[in-house]
Backbone as a printed PyTorch tensor [residue, N CA C, xyz], in Angstrom:
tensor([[[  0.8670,  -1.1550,   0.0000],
         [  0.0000,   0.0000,   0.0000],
         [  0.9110,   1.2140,   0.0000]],

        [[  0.7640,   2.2950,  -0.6510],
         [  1.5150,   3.1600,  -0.7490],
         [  0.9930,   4.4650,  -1.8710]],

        [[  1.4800,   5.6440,  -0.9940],
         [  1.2370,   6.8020,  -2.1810],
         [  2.3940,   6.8970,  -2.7380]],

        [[  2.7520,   6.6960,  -4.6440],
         [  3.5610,   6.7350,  -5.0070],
         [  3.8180,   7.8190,  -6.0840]],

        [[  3.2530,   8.9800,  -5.6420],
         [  3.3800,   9.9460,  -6.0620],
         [  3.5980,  10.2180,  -8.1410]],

        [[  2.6350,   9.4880,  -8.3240],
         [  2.5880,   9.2150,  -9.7470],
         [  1.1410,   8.4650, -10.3630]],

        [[  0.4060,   8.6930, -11.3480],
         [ -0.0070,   8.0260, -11.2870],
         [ -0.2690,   6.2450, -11.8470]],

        [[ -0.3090,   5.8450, -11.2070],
         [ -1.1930,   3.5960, -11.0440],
         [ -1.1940,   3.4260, -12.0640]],

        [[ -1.7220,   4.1820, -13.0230],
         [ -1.9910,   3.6670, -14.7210],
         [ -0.7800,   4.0000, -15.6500]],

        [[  0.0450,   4.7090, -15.3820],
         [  1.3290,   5.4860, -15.9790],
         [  2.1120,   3.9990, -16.4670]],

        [[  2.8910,   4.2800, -17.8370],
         [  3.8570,   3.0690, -18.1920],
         [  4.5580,   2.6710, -17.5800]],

        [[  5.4500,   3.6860, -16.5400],
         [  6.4890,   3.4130, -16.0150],
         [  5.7810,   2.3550, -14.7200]],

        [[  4.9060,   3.0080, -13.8410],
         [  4.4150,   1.9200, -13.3100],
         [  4.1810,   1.0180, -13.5330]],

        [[  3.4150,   0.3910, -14.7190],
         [  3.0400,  -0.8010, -15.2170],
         [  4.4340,  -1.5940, -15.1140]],

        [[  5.2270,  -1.1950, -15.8290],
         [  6.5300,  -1.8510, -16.2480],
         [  6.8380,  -2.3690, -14.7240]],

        [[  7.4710,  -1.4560, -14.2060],
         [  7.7310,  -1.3530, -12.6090],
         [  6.9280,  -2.9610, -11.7980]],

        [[  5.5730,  -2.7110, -12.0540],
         [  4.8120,  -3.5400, -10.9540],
         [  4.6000,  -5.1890, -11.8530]],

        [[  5.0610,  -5.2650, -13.0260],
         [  5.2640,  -6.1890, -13.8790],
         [  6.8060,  -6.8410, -13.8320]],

        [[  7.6870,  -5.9080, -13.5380],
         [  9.0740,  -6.5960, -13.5530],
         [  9.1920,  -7.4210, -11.6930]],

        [[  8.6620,  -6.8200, -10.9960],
         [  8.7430,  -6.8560,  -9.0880],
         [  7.4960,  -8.2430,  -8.9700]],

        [[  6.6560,  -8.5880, -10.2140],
         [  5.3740,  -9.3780,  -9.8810],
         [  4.4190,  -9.0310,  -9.0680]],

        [[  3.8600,  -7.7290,  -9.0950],
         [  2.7700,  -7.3390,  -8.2310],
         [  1.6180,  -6.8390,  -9.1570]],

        [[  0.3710,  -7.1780,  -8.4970],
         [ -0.6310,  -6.8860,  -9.3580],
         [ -1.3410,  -5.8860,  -8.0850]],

        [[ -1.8560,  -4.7100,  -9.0630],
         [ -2.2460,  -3.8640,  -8.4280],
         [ -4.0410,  -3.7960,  -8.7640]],

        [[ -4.4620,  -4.0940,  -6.9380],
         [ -5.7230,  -4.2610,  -6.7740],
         [ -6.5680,  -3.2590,  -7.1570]],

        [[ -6.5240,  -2.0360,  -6.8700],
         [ -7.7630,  -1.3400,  -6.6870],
         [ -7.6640,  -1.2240,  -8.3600]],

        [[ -6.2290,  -1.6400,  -9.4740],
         [ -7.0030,  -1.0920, -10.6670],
         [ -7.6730,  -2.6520, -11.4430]],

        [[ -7.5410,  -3.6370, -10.4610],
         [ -8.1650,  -4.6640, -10.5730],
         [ -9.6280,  -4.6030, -10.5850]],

        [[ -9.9450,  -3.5870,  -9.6330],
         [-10.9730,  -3.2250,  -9.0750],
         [-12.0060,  -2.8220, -10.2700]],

        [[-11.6070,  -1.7640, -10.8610],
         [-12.0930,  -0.9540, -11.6960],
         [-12.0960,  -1.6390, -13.0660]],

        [[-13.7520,  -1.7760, -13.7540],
         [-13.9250,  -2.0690, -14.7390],
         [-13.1060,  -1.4810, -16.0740]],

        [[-13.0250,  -0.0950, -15.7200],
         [-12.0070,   0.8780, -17.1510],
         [-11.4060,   1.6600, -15.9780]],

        [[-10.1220,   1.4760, -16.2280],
         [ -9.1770,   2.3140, -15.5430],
         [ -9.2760,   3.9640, -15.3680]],

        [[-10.4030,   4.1580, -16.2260],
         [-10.4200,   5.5430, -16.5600],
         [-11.5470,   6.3970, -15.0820]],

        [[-12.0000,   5.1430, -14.4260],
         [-12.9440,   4.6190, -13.3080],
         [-12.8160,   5.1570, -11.6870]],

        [[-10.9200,   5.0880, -11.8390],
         [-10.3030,   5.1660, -10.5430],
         [ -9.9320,   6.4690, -10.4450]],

        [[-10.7040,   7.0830,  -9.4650],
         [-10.9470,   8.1380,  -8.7200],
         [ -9.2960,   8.8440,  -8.0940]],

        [[ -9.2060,   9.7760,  -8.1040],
         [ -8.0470,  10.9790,  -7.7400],
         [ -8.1380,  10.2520,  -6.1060]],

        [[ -6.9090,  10.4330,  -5.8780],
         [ -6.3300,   9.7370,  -4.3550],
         [ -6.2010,  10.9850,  -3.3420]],

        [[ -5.6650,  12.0470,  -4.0530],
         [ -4.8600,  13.4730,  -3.5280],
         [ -6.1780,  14.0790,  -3.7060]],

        [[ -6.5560,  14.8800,  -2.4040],
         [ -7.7820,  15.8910,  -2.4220],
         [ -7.1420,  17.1660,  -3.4730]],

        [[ -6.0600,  17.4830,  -3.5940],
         [ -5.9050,  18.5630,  -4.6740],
         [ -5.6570,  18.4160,  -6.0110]],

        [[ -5.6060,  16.7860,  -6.0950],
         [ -5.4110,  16.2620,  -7.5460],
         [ -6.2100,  15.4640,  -8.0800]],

        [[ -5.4820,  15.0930,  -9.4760],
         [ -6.5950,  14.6400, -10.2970],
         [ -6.6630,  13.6970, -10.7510]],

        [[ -5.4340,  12.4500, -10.3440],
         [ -4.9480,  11.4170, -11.0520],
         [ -5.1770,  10.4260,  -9.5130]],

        [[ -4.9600,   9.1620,  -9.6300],
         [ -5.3700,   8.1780,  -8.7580],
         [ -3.3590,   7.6590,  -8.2320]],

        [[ -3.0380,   8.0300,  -7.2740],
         [ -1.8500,   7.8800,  -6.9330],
         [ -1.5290,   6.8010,  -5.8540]],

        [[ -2.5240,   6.5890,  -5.3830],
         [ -2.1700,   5.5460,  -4.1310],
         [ -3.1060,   4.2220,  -4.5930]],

        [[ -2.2350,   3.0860,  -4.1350],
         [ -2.6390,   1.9560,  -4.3090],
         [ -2.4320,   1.0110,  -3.4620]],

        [[ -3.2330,  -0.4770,  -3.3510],
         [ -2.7840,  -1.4460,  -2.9280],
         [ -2.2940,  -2.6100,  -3.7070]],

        [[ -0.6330,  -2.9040,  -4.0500],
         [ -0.1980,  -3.8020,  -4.8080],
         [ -0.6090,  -5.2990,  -3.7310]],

        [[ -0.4240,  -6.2230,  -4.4720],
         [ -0.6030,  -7.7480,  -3.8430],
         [  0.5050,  -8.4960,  -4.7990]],

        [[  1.1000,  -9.3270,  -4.1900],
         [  2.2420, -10.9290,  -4.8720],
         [  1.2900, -11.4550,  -5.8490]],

        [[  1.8090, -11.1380,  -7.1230],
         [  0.1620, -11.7700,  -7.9700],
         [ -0.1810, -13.3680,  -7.5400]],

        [[ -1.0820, -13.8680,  -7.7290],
         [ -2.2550, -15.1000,  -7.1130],
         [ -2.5060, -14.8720,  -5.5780]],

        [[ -2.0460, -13.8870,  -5.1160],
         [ -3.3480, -13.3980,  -4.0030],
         [ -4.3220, -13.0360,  -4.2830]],

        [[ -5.5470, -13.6040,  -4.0000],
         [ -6.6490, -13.4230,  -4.1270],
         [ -7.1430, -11.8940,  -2.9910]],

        [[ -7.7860, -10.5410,  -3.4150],
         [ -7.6340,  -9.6540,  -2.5260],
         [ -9.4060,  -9.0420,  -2.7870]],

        [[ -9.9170,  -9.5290,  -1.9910],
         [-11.5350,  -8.6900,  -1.7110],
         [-12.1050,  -7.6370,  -2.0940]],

        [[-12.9840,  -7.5720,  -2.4060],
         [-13.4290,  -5.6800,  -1.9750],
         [-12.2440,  -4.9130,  -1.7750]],

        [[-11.4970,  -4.6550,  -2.7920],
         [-10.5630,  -3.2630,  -2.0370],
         [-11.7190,  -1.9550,  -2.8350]],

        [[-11.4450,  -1.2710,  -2.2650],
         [-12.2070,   0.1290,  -1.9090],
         [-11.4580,   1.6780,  -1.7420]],

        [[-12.1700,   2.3980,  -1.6660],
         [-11.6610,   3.7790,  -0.8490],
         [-12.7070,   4.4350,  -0.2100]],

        [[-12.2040,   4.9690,   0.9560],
         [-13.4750,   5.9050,   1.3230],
         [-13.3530,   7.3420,   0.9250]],

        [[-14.3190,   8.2040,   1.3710],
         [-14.0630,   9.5410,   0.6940],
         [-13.1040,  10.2210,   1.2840]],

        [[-12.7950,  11.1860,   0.7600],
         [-11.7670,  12.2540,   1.4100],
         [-12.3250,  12.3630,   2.7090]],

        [[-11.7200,  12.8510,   4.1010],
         [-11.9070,  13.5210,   5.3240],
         [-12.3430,  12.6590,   6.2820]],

        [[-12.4590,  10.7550,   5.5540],
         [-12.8970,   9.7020,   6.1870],
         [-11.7710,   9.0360,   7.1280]],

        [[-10.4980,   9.5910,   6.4770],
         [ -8.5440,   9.2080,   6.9930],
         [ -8.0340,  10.0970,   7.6270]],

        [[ -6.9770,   9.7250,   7.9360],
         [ -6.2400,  10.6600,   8.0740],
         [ -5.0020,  11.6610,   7.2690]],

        [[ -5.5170,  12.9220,   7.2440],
         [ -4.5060,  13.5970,   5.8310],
         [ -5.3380,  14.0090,   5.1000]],

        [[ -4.8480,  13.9420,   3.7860],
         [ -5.2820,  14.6210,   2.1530],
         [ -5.6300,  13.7850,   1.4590]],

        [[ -5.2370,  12.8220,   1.9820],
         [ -5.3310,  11.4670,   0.3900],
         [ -6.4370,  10.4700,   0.8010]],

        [[ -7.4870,   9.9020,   0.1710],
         [ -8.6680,   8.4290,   0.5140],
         [ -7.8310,   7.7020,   1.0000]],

        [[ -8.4850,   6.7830,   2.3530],
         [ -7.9460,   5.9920,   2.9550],
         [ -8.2920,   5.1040,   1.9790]],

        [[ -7.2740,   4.1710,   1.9060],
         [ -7.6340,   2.7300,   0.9370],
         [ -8.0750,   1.1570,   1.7430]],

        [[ -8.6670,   0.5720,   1.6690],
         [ -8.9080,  -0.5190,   2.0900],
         [ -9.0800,  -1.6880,   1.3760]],

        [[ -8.5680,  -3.3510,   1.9780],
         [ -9.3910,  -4.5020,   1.0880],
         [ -9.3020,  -5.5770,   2.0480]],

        [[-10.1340,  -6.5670,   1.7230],
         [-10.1260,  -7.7350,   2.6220],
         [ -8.5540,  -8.9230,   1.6050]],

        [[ -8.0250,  -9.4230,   2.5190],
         [ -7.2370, -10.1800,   1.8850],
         [ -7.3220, -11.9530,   2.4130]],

        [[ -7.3160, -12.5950,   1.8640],
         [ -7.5080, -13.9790,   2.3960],
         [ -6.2780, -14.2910,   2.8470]],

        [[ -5.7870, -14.5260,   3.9550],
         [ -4.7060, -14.9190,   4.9140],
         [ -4.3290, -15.7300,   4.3060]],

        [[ -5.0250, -17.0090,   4.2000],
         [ -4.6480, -18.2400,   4.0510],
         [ -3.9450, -18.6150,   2.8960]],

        [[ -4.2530, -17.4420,   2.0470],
         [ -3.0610, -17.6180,   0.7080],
         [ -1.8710, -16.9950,   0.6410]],

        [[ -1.8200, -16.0190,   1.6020],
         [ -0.2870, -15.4830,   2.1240],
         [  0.3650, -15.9030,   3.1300]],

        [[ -0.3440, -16.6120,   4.1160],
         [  0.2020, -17.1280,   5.3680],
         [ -0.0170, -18.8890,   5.4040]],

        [[ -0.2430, -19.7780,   4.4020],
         [ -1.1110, -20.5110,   4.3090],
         [ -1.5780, -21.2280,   5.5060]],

        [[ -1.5650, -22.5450,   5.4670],
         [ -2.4580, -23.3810,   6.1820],
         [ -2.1700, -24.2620,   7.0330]],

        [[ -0.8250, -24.4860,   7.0870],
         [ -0.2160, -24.8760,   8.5990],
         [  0.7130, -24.4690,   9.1260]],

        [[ -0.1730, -23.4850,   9.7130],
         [  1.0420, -22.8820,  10.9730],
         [  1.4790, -22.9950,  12.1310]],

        [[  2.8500, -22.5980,  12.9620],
         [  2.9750, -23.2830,  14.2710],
         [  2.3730, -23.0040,  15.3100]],

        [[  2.0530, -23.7610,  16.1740],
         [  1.6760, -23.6900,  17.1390],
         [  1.7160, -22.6660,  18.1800]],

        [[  0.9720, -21.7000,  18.7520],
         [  1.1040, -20.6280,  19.3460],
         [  1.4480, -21.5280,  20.9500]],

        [[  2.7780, -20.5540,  21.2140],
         [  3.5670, -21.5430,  22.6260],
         [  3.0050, -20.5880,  23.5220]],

        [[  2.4620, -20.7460,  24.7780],
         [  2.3000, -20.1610,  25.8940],
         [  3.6390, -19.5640,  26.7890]],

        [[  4.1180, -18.0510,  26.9420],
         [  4.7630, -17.5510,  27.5030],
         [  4.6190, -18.2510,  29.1030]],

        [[  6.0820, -18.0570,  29.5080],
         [  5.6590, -18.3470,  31.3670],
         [  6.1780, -17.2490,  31.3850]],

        [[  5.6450, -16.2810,  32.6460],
         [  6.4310, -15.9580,  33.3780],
         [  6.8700, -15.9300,  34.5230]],

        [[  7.8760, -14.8600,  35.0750],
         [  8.8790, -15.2940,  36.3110],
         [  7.8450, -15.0790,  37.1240]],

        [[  8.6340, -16.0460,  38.5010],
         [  8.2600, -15.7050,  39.7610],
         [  8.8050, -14.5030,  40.1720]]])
């Protein structure tokens, strides 16, 4: 997640998030890229995103409106399924002791 001060749809990004293997959700999101809403309350281009390791499967990502975050820019949000980034057997949570 990150404001990268450019905008999501730009070549250089593409290239960028294509060479690193990240697929970027919220323009997943959007039927026509042309869709995704200005990030920066004083601008006009969509600058912040949430990338994912492509074959993460990533939910509802969203934004809320301006003045809903904190700052200038839409807070971004999405549900992500754990179980495909963390998968499915994990260790055992050990019980701390502590001192006498």
């Amino acid at each position: 997640m990150g404001d990268w001060n450019e905008d999501i749809r730009s070549e250089r990004m593409q290239e960028w998030k294509n060479k690193v293997g990240l697929q970027d959700t919220m323009m997943n999101k959007a039927p026509n890229d042309k869709e995704l809403p200005a990030t920066y309350r004083r601008g006009k281009l969509p600058i912040n995103t949430i990338m994912a390791t492509v074959g993460v499967l990533i939910d509802k990502p969203g934004y809320l409106p301006f003045g809903e975050g904190v700052g200038d820019h839409r807070a971004l949000f999405a549900d992500i399924q754990l179980v495909l980034v963390l998968g499915t057997n994990l260790p055992s949570i050990q019980s701390a002791r502590a001192r006498n």
